[in-house]
C-alpha angles and dihedrals in degrees: 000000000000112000121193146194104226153149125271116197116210100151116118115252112306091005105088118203118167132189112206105226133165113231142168101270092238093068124098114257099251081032142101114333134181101214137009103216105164148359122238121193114180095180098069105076108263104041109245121225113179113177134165098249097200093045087051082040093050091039101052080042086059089038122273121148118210117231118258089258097050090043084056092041096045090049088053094050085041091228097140 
């Protein structure tokens, strides 16, 4: 089993609004997760990232490996 650390999309149409969650790989992307562990909103300027430190900490410990988007996102916001 492939656990990552990604993106779930729940915004209305042209108003994106993302929770970060970590989930199984085979699970559809609004799908199924394990563990909500942050909210992400790109439209407030700047754009807010809230996350849990020590669940994104305990999850890349057991083996979860962010998106490419969430590990950019994460260096920016200098979370990792």
């Amino acid at each position: 089993m492939s656990v990552k650390i990604r993106l779930k999309r729940i915004g209305s149409k042209k108003t994106p609004y993302y929770r970060i969650v970590v989930a199984d790989s085979r699970y559809p992307r609004d799908g199924r997760f394990i563990e909500e562990i942050g909210i992400y909103d790109p439209l407030k300027e700047p754009s807010e990232i809230i996350v849990k430190k020590e669940r994104v900490e305990y999850w890349k410990l057991k083996g979860a490996k962010p998106t490419q988007v969430l590990e950019k996102l994460f260096k920016k916001n200098e979370i990792i």
